[in-house]
C-alpha positions in Angstrom: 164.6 97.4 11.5 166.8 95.4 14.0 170.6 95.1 13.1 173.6 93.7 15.0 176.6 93.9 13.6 179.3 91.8 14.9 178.3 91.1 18.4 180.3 89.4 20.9 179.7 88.9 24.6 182.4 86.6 27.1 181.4 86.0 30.6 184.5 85.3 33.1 186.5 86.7 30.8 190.2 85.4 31.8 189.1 82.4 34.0 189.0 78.9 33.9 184.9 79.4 33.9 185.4 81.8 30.5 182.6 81.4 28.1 182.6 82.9 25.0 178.0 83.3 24.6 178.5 85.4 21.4 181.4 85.6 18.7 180.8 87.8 16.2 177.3 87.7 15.7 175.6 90.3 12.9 171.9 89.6 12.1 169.4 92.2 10.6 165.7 91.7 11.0 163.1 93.2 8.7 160.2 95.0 9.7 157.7 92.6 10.4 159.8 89.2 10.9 158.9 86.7 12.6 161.9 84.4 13.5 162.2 81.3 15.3 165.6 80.9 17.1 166.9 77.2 17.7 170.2 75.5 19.2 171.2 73.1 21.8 171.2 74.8 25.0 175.0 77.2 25.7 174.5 78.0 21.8 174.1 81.6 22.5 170.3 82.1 22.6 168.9 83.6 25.7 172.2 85.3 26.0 171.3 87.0 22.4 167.8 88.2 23.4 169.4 89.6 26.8 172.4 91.5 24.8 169.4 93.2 22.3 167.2 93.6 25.6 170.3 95.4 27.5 170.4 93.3 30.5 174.0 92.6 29.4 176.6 95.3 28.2 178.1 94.0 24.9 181.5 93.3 24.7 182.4 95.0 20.9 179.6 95.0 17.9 176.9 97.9 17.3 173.1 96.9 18.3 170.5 99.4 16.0 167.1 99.7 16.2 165.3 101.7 13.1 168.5 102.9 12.3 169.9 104.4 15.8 172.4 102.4 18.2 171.1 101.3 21.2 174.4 99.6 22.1 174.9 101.6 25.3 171.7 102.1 26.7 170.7 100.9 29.7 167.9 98.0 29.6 165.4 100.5 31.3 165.9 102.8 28.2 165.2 100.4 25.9 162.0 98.6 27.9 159.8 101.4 26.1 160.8 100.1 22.5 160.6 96.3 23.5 158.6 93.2 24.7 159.7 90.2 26.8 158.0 87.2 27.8 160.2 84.9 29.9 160.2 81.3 30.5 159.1 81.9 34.3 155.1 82.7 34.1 156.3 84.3 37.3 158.6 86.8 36.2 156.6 88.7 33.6 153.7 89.9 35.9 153.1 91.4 39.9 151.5 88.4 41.4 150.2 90.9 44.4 148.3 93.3 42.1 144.9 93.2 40.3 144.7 91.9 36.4 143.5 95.7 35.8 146.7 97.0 37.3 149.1 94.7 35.8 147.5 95.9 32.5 147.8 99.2 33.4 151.6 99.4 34.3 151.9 97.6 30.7 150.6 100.2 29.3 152.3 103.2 30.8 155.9 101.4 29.9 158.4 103.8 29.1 156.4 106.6 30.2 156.6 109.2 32.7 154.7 109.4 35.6 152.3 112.1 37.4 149.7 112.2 39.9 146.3 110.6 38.7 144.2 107.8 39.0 146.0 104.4 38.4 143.2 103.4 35.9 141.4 105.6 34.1 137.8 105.1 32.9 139.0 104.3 29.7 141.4 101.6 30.4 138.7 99.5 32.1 135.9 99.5 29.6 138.8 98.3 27.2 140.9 95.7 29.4 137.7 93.1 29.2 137.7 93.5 25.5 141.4 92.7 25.4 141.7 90.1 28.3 138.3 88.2 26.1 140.2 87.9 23.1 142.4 85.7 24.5 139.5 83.0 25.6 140.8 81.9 28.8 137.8 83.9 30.8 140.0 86.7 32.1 137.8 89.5 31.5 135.4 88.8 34.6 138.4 88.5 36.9 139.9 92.0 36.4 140.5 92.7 40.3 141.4 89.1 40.5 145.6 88.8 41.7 147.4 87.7 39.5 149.1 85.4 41.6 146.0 83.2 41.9 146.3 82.6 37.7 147.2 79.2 36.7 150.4 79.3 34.8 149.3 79.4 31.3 146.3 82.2 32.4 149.5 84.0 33.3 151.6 83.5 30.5 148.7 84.4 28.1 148.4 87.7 30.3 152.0 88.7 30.3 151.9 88.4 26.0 149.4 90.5 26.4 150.9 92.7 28.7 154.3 92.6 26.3 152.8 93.7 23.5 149.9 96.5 24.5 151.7 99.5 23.1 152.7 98.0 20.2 156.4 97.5 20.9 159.6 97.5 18.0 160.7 94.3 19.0 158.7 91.3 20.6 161.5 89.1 22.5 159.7 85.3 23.3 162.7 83.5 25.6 161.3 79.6 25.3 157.5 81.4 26.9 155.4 78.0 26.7 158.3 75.8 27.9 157.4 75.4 31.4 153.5 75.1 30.4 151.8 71.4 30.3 151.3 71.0 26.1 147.9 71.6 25.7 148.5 75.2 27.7 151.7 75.6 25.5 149.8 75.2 22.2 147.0 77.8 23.4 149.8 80.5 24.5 151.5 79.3 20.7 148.5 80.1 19.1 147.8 83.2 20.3 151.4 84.3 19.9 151.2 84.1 16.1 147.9 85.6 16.3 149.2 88.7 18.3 152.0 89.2 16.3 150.4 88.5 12.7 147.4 91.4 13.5 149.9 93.9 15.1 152.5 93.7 12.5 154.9 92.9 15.2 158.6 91.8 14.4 159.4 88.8 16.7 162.2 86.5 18.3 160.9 83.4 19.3 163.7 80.7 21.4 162.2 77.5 21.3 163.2 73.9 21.5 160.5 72.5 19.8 161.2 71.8 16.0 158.7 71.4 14.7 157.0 74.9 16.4 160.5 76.4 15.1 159.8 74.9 11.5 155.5 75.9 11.9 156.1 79.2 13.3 157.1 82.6 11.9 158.3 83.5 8.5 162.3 83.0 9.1 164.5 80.6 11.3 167.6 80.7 12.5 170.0 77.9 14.3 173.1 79.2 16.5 176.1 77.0 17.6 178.6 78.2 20.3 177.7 81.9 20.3 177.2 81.9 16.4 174.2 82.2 13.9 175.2 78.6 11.7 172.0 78.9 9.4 169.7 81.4 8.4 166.6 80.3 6.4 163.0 81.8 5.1 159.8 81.6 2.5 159.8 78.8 0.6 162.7 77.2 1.9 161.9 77.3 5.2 158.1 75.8 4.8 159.7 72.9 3.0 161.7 72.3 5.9 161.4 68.9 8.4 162.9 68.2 11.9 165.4 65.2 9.6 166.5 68.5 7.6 167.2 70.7 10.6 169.5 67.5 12.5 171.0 67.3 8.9 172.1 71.2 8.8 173.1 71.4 12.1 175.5 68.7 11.7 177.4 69.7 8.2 177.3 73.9 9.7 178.8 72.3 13.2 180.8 69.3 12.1 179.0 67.2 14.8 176.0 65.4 15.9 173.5 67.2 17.4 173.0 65.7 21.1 170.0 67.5 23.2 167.7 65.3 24.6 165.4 68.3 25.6 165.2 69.1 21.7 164.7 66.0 20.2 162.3 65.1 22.4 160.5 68.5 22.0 
């Protein structure tokens, strides 16, 4: 459903700052795939989820969704075929508007735009229904701004927000990493919930383990701008946190050293 075919992306190219983020990367997702994407941090992660998101051109490699190549489109283009949720609660959501609106923008991603009412009738008699599933008491606050959220309310809101219409491609860049651990594992849960009852094919960064290892159906590890294991099913639930330090040293001849990781 997804497919990249040997990818590569070099920032500074030809300077002493040159950093190769991708080399040769080719993964294929399946519709429906959850994945969990691990490393130490340069390994190529975020910059993977902003090359299939278009915020970076690609430097060689084809990028296909359902079959057509998205290589060269712009990032706006593809924002009606995908989801983000960033690491920032801030970044995802207009801290000046309404819950209602936010909502409302979400769902009209992608779309063109005319002359009506912002919200329609509709659209609020089912926002409360949507904002309760998520159990954080949202659904009286719909003309509350969403600036005044704490950061996990937010975070919740923006998954929701990311995936209203049902997108191709759910992209999750480390989302519950700047939430205290109790908010992280409510904005975890509701992540697998989301994407198990929508059918949704997801890329989740993380630098918890053992959230890579309890998460999602398939993981993956990259190493300087490459994809050094690939793993699913069986294999994958059988997995521990000693397994994953043992791969990543024989697949990149070295111990792994990141303190943000381990300690995650």
């Amino acid at each position: 459903m997804l497919k990249l075919s040997h990818v590569r992306k070099t920032f500074n190219k030809g300077t002493a700052t040159e950093k190769r983020a991708l080399q040769d990367v080719s993964l294929e997702l399946a519709d429906g795939d959850f994945v969990t994407v691990i490393g130490g941090n340069g390994a190529g992660k975020s910059t993977l989820l902003n090359m299939i998101a278009g915020v970076y051109p690609i430097d060689s490699g084809v990028i296909e969704l359902d079959g057509h190549d998205i290589s060269r489109l712009s990032e706006p283009a593809r924002a009606k075929y995908l989801g983000r949720v960033f690491q920032d609660p801030m970044r995802g959501t207009a801290a000046d508007m309404w819950i209602e609106e936010n909502l409302a923008l979400a769902a009209r991603r992608g779309r063109g735009r005319g002359l009506a009412w912002g919200i329609s009738a509709k659209e609020r008699a089912e926002y409360p229904e949507l904002l309760a599933s998520l159990g954080l008491g949202l659904e009286t606050r719909m003309r509350s701004k969403v600036g005044l959220l704490s950061g996990g309310q937010r975070q919740a809101l923006t998954l929701l927000m990311a995936t209203l219409t049902d997108p191709r491609v759910l992209l999750l860049d480390e989302h519950t990493a700047a939430l205290d651990p109790k908010t992280a594992s409510k904005v975890l849960e509701l992540t697998a919930q989301i994407v198990e009852e929508r059918h949704l094919t997801a890329l989740m960064i993380t630098h918890n383990m053992n959230d890579a290892i309890r998460l999602g159906n398939r993981l993956i590890m990259m190493h300087d701008g490459r994809v050094i294991y690939d793993v699913s099913g069986e294999e994958k639930r059988a997995l521990t946190v000693a397994d994953l330090l043992q791969k990543f040293e024989q697949a990149a001849g070295g111990e792994f050293a990141n303190d943000r990781m381990l300690l995650g």
